[in-house]
TIRO-2110 file (N, C-alpha, C; in Angstrom, 1 decimal):
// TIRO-2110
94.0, 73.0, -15.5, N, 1, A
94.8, 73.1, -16.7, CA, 1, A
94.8, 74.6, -17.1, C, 1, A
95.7, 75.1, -17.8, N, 2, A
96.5, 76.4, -17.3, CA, 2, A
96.1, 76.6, -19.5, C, 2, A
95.9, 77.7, -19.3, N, 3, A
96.3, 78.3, -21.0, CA, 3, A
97.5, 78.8, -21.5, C, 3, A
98.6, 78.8, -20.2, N, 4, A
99.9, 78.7, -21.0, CA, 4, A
100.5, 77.6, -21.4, C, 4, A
101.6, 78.0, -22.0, N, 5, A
102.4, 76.6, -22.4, CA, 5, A
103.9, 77.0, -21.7, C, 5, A
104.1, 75.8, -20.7, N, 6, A
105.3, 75.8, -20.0, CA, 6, A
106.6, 75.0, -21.2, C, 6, A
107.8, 75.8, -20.7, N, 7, A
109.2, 74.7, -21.6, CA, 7, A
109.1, 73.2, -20.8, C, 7, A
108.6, 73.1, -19.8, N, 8, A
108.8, 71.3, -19.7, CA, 8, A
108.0, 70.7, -19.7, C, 8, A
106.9, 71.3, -20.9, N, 9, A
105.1, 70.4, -21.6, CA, 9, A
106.0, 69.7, -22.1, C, 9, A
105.7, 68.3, -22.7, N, 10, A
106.5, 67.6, -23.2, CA, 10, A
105.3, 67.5, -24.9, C, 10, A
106.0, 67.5, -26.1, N, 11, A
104.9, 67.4, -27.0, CA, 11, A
105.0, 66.1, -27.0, C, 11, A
104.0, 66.1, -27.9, N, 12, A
103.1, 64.7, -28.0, CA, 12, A
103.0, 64.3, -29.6, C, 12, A
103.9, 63.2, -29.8, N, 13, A
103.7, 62.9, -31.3, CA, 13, A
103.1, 61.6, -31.3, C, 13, A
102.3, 61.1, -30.9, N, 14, A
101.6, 59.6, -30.8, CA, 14, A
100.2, 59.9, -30.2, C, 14, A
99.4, 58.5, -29.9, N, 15, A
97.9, 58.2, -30.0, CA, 15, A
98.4, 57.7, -28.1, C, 15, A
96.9, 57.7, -28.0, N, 16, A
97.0, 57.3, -26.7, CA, 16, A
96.7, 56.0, -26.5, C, 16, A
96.8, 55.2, -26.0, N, 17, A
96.6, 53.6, -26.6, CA, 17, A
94.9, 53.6, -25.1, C, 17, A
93.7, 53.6, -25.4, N, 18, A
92.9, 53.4, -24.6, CA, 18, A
92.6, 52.7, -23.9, C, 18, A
92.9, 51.1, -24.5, N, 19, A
93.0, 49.8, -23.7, CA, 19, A
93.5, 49.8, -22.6, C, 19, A
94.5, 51.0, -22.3, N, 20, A
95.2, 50.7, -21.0, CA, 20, A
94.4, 51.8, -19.8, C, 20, A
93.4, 52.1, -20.2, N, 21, A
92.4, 53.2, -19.7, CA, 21, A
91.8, 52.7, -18.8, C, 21, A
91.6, 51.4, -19.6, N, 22, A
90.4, 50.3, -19.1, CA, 22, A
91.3, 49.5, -18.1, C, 22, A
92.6, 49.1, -17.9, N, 23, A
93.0, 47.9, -17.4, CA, 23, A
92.4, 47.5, -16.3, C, 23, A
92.7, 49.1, -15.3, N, 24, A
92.6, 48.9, -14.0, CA, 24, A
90.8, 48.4, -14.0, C, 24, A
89.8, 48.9, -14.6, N, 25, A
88.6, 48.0, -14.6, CA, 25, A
88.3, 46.9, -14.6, C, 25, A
89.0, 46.8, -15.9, N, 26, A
89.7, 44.7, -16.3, CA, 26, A
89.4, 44.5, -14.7, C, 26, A
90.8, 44.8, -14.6, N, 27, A
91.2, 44.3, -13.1, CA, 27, A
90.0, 43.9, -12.0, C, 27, A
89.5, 45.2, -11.7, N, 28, A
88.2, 45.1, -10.7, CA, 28, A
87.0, 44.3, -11.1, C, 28, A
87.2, 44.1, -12.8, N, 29, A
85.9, 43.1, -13.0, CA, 29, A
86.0, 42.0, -12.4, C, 29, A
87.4, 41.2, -13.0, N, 30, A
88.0, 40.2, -13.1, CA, 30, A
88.1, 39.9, -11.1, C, 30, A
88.4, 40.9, -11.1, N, 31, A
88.0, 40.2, -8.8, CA, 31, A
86.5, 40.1, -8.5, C, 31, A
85.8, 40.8, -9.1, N, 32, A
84.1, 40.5, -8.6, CA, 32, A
84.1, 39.3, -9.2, C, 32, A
84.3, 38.8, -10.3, N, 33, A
83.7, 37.8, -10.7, CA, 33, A
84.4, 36.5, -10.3, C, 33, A
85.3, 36.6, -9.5, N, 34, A
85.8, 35.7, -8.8, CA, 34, A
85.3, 35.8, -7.5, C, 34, A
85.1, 36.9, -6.8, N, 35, A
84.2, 36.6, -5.9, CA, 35, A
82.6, 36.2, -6.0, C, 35, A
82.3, 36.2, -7.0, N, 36, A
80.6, 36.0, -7.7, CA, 36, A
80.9, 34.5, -7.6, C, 36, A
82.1, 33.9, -8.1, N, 37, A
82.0, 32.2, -8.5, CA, 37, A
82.3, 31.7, -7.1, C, 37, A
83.0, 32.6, -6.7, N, 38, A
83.2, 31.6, -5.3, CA, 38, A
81.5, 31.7, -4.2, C, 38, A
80.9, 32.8, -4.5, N, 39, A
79.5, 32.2, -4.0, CA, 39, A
78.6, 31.3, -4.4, C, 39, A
79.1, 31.4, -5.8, N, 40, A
78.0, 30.4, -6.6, CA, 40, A
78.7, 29.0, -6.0, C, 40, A
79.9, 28.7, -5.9, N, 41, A
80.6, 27.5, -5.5, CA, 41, A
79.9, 27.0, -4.1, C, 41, A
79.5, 28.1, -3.0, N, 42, A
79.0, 27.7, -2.1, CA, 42, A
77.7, 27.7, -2.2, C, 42, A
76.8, 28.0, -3.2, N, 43, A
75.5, 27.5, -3.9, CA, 43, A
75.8, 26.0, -3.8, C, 43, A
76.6, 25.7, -5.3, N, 44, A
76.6, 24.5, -5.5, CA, 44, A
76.7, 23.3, -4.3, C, 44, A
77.6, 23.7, -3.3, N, 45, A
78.2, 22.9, -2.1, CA, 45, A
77.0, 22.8, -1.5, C, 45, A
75.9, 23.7, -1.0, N, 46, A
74.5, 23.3, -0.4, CA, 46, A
73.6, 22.7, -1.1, C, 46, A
73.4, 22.6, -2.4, N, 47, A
72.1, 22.3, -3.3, CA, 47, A
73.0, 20.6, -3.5, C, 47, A
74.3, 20.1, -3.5, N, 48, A
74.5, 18.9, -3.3, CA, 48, A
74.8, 18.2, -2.0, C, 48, A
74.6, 19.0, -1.0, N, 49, A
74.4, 18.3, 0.5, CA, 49, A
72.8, 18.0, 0.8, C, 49, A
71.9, 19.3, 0.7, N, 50, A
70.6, 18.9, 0.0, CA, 50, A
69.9, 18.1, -0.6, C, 50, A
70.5, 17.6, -1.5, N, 51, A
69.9, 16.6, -2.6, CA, 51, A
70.5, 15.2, -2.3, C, 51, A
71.5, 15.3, -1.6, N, 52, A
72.2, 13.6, -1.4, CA, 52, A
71.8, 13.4, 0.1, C, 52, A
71.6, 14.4, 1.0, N, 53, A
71.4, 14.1, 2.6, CA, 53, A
69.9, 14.1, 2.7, C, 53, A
69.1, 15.2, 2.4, N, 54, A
67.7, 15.6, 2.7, CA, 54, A
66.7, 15.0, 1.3, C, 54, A
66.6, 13.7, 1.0, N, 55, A
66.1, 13.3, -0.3, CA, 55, A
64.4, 13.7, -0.5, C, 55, A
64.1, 14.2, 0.5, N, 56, A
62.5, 15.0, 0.1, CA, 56, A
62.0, 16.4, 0.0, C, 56, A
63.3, 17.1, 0.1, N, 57, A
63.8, 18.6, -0.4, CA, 57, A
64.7, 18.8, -1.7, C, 57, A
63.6, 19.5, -1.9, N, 58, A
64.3, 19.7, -3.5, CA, 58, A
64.2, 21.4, -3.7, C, 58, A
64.4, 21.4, -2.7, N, 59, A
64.8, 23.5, -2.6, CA, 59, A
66.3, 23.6, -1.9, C, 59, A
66.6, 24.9, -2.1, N, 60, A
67.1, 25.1, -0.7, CA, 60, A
66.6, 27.1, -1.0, C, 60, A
67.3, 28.1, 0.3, N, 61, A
67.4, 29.2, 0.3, CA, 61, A
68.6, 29.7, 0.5, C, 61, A
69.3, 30.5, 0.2, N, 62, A
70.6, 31.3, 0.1, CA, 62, A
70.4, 32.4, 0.3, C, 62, A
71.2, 33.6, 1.5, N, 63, A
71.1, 34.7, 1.6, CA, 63, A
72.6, 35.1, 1.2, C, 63, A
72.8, 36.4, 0.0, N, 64, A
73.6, 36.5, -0.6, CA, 64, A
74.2, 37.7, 0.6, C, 64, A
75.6, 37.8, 1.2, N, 65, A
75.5, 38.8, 1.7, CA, 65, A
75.2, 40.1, 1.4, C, 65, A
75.7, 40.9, 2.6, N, 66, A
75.4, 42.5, 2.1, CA, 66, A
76.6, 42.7, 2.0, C, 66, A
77.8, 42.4, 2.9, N, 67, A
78.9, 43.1, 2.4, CA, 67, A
79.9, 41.8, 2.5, C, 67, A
81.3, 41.8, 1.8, N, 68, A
81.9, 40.7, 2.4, CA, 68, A
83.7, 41.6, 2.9, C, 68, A
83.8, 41.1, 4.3, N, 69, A
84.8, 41.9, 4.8, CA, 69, A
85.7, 41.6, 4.0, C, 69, A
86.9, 43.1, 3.7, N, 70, A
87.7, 42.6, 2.9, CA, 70, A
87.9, 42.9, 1.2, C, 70, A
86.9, 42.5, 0.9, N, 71, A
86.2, 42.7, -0.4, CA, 71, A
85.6, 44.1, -1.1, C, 71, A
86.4, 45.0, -1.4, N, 72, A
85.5, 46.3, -1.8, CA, 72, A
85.3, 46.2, -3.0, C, 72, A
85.6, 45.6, -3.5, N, 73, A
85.2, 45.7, -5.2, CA, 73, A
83.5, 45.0, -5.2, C, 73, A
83.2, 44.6, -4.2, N, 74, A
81.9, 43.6, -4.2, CA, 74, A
80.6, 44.0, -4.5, C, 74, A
79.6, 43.8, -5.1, N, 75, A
78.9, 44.9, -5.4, CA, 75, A
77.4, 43.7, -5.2, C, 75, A
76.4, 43.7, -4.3, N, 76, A
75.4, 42.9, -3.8, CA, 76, A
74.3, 42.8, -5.3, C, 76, A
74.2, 44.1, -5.6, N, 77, A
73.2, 43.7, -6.8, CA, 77, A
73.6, 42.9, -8.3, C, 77, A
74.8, 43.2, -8.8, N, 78, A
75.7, 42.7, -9.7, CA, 78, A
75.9, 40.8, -9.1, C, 78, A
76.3, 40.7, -8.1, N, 79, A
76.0, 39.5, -7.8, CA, 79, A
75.0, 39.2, -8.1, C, 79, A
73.9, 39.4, -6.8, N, 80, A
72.5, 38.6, -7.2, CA, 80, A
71.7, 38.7, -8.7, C, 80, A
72.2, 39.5, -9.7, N, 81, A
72.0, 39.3, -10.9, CA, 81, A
73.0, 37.7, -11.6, C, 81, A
73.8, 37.8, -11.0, N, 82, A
75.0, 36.7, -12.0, CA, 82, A
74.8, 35.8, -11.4, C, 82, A
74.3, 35.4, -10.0, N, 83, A
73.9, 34.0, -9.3, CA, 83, A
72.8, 33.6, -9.9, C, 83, A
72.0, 34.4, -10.3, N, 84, A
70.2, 33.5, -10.9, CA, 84, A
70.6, 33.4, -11.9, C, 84, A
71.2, 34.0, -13.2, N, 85, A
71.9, 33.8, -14.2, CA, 85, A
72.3, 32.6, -14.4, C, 85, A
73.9, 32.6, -13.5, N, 86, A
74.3, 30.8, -14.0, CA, 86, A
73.2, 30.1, -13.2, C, 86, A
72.5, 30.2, -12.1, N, 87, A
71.9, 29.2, -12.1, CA, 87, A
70.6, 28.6, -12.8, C, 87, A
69.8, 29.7, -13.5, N, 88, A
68.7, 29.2, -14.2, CA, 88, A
69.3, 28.6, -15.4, C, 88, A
70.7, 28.9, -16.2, N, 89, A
71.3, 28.5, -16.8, CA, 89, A
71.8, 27.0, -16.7, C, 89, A
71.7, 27.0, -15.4, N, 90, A
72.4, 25.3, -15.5, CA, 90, A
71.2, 24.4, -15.1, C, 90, A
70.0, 25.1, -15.0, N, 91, A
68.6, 24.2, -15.0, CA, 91, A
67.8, 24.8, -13.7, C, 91, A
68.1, 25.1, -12.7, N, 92, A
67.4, 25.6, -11.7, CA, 92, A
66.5, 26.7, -11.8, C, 92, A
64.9, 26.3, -11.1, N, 93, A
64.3, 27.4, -10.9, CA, 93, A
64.7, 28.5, -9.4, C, 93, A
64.9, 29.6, -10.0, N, 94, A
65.7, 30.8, -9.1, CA, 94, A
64.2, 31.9, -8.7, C, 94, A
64.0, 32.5, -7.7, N, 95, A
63.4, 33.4, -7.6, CA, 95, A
64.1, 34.0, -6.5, C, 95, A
63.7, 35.3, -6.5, N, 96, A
64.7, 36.3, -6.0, CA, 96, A
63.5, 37.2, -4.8, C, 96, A
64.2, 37.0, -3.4, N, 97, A
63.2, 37.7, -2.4, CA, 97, A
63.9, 38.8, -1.7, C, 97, A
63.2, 39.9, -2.1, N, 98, A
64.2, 41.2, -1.2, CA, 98, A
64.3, 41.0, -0.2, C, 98, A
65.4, 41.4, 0.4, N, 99, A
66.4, 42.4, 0.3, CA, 99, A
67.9, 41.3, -0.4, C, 99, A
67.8, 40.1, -0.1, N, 100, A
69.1, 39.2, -0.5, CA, 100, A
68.5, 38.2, -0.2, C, 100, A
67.5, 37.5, -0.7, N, 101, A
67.4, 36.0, -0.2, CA, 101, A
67.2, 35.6, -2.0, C, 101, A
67.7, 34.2, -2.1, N, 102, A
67.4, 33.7, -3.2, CA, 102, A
66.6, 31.8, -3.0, C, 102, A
65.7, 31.8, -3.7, N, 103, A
65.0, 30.6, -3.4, CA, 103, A
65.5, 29.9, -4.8, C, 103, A
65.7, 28.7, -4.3, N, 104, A
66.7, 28.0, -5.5, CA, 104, A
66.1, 26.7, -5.6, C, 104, A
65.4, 25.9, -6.5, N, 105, A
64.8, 24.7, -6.8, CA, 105, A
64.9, 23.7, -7.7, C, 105, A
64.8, 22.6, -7.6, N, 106, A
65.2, 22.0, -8.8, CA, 106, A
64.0, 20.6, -8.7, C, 106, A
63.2, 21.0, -8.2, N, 107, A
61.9, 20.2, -8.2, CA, 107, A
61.2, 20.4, -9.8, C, 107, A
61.7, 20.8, -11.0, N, 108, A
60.9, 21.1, -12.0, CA, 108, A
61.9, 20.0, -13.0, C, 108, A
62.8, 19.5, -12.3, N, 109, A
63.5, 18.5, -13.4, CA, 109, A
63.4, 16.9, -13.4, C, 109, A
62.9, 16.4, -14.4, N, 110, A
62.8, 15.6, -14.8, CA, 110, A
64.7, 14.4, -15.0, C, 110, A
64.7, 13.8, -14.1, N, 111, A
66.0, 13.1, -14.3, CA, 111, A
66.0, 12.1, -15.7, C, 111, A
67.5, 12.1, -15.9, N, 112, A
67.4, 11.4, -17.3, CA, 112, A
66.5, 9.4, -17.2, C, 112, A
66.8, 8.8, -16.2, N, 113, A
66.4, 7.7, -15.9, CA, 113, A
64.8, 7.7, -16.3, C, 113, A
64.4, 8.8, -16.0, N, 114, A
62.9, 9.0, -16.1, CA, 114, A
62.2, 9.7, -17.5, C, 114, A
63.1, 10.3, -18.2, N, 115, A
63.1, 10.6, -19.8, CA, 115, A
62.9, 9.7, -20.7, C, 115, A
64.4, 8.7, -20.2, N, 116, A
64.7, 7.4, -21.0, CA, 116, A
63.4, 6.5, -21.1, C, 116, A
62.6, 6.5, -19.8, N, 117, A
61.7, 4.8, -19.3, CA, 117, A
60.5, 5.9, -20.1, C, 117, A
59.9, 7.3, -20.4, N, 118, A
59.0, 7.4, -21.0, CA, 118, A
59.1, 7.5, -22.4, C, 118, A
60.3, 7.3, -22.8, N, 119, A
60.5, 7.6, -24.1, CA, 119, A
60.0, 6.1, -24.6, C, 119, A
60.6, 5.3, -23.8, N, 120, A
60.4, 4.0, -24.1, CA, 120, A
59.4, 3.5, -24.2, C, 120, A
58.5, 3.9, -23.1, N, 121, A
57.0, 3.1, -22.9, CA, 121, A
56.1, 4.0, -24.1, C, 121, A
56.4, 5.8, -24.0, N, 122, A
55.3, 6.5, -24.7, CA, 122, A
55.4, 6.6, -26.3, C, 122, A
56.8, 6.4, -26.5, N, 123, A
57.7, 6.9, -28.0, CA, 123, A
57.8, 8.7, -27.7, C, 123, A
57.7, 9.1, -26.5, N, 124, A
57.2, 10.8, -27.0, CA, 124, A
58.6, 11.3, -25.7, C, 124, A
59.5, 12.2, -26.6, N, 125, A
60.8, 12.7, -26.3, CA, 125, A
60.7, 13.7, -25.7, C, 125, A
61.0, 13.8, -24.0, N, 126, A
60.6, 15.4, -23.5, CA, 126, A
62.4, 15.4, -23.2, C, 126, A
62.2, 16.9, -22.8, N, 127, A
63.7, 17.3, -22.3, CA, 127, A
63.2, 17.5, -20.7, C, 127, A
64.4, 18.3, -20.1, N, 128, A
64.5, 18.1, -18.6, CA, 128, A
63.6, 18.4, -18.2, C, 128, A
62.6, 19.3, -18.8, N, 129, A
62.0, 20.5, -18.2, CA, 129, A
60.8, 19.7, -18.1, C, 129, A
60.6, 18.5, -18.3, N, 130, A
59.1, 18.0, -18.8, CA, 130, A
58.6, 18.4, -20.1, C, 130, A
58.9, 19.1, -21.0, N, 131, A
58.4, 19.8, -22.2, CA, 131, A
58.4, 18.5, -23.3, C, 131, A
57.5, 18.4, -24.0, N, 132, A
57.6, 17.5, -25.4, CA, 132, A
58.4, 18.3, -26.3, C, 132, A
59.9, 17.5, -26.4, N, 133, A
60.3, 17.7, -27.9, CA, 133, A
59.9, 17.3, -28.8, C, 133, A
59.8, 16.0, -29.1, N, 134, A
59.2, 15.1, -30.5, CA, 134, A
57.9, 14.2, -29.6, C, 134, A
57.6, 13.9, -30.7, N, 135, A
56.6, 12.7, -30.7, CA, 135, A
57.0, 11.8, -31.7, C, 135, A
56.8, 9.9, -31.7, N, 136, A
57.1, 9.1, -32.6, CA, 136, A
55.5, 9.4, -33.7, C, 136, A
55.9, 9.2, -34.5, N, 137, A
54.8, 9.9, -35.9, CA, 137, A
54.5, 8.3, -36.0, C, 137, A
52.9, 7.9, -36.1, N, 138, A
52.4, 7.0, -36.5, CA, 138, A
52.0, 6.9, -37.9, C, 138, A
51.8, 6.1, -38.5, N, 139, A
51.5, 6.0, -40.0, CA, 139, A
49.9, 6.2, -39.9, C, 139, A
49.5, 7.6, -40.2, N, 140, A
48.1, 7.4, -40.8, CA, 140, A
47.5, 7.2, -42.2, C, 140, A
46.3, 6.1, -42.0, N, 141, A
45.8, 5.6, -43.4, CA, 141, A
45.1, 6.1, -43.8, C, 141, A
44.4, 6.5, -44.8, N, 142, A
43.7, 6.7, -45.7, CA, 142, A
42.4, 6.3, -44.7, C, 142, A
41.2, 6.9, -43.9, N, 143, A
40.3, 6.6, -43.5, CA, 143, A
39.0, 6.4, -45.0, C, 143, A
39.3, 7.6, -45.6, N, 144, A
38.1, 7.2, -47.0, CA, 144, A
38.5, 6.0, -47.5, C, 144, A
39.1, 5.7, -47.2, N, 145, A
39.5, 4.1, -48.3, CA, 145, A
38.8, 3.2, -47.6, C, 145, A
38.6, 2.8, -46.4, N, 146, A
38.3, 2.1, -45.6, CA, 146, A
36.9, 2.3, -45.3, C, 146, A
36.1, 3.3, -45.6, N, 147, A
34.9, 3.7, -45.6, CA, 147, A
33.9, 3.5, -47.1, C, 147, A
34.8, 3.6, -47.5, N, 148, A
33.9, 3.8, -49.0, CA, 148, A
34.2, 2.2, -50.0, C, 148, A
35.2, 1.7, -49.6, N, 149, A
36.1, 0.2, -49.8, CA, 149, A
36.7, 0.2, -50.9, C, 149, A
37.6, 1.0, -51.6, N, 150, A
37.8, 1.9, -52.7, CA, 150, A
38.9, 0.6, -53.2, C, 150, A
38.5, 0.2, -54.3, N, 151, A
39.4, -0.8, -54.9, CA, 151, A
40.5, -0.4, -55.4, C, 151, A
41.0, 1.1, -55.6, N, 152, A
42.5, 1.3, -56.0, CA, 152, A
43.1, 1.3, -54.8, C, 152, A
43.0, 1.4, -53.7, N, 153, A
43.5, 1.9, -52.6, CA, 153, A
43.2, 0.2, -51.7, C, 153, A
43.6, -1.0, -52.1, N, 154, A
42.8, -2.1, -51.0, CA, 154, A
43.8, -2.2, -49.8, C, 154, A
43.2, -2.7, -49.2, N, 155, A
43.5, -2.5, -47.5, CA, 155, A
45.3, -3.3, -47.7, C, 155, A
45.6, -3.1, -46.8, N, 156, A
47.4, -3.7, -46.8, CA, 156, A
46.8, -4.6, -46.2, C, 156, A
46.3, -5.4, -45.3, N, 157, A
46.6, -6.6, -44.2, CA, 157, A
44.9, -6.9, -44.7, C, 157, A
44.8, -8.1, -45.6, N, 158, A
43.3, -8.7, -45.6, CA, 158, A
43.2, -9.8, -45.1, C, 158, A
42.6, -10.6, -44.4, N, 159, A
41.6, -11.4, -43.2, CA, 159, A
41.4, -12.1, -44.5, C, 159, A
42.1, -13.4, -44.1, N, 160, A
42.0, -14.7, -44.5, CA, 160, A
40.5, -14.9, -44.4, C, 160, A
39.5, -15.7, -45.6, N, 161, A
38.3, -16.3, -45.4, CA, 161, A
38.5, -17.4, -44.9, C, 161, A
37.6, -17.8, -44.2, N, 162, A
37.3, -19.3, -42.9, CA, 162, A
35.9, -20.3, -44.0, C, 162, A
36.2, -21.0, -44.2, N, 163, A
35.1, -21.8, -45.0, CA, 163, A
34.6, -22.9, -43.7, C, 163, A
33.2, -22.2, -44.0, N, 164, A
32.1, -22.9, -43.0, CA, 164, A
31.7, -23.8, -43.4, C, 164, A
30.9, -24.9, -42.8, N, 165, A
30.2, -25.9, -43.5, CA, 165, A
28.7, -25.7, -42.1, C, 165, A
27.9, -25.7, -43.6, N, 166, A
26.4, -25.4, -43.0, CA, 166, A
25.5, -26.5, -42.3, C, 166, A
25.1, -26.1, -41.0, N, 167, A
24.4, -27.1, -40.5, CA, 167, A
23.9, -28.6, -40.8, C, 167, A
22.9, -28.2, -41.9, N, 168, A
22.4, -29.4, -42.5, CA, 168, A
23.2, -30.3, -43.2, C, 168, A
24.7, -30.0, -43.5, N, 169, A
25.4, -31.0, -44.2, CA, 169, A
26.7, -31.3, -43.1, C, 169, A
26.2, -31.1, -41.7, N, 170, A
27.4, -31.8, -40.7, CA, 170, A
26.9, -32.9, -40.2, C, 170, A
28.0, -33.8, -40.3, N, 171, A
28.0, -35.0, -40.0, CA, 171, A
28.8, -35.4, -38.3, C, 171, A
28.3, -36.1, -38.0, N, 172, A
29.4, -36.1, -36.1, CA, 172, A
30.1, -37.6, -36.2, C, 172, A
31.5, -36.9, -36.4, N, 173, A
32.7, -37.9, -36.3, CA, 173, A
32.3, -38.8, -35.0, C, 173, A
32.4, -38.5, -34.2, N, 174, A
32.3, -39.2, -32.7, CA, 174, A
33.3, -38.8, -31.7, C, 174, A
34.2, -38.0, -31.8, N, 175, A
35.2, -38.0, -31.6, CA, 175, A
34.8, -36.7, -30.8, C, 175, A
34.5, -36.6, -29.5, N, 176, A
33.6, -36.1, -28.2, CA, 176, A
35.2, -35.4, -27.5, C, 176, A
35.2, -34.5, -27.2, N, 177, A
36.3, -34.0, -26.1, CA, 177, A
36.7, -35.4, -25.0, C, 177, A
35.1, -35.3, -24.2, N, 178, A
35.1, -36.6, -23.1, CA, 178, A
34.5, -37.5, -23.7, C, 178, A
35.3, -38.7, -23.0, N, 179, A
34.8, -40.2, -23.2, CA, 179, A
33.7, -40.4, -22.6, C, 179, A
33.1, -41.6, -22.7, N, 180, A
31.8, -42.2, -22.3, CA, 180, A
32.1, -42.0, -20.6, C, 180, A
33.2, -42.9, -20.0, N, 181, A
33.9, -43.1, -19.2, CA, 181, A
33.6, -41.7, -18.0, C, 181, A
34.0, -41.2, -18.5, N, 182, A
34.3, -39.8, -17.7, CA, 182, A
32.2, -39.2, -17.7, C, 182, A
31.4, -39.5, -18.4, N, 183, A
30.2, -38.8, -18.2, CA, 183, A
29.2, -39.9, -17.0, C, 183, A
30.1, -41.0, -17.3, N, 184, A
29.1, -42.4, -16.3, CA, 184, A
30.2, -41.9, -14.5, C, 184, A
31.4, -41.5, -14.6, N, 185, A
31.5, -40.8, -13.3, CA, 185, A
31.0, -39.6, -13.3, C, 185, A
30.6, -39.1, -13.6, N, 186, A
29.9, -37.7, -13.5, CA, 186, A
28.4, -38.2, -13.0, C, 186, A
28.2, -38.8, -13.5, N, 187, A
26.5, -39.4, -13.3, CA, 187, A
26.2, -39.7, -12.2, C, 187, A
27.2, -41.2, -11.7, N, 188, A
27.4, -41.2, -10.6, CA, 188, A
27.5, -40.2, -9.7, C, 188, A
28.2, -39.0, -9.1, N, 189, A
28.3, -38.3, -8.3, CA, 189, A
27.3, -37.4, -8.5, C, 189, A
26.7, -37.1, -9.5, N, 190, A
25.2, -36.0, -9.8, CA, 190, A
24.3, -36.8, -9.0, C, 190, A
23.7, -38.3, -9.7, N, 191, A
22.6, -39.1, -8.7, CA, 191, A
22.4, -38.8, -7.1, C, 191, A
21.1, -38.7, -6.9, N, 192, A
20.8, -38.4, -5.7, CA, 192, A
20.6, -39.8, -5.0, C, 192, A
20.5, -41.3, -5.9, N, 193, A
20.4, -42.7, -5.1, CA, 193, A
21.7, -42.7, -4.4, C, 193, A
21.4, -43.1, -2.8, N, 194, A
22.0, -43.8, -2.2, CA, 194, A
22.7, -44.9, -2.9, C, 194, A
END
């Protein structure tokens, strides 16, 4: 840039609009991140051939490439940052092994069928992760009341009395479980006479 001023500078009676500074970036984001989703798509496509074909694997590993032919806008680190992202995001444990390998697992989730049956049996509400959300709150009583037998406070559920009659004033109906009948074959087969 020169310190004269030429007759065909053109002046300038307006703002520069900056947005349009940025477009072509727009642009270049907007293609990484389409190439980022389309690896995560082929994440997804292996962690559900995995989990429907291989039912005692609940990992898999992924090497993110280093370059992809074609592709210059691609950038290896920016990816492997936005692949653990959505995926710890959508429930998977992600760990990340240099230079580009990602270990991807979903052995830490609890499926809903298995939420539902302990909610049911325990009352106690976990989320995917195995973590307790709630617990069913039991009614606690008053233990001093029950200890000390505090007549403002009497028990909710009281135990019907049972009226005994005392030895010395029972009388025997006759009315025996077994008949006579039944003790004279018993006799018989106890006797040791031929």
């Amino acid at each position: 840039m020169s310190s004269f001023l030429f007759i065909n500078d053109e002046e300038s009676n307006g703002n520069v609009n900056i947005d349009e500074l940025y477009s072509r970036k727009q642009q270049r984001d907007l293609k990484q991140i389409t190439i980022f989703n389309k690896l995560l798509g082929r994440i997804h496509k292996r962690i559900t051939f995995t989990g429907k074909n291989k039912m005692n694997d609940k990992h898999i590993w992924f090497i993110v490439p280093e370059y992809i032919f074609g592709e210059p806008v691609y950038d290896k680190g920016d990816c492997i940052g936005y692949l653990v992202t959505k995926l710890e995001k959508n429930g998977f444990h992600v760990k990340y092994v240099h230079p580009n390998a990602l270990f991807i697992s979903w052995q830490n989730w609890v499926p809903s069928y298995v939420r539902t049956e302990i909610k049911k049996k325990t009352g106690i509400v976990i989320n995917e992760k195995g973590e307790v959300v709630s617990k069913e709150e039991k009614k606690e009583e008053d233990m001093n009341s029950k200890l000390f037998n505090d007549k403002q406070n009497p028990p909710t559920a009281q135990k019907e009395q049972k009226q005994y009659t005392p030895i010395g004033q029972y009388k025997p109906t006759g009315n025996l479980i077994y008949n006579d009948e039944m003790f004279e074959k018993l006799e018989k087969k106890v006797s040791f006479r031929p």
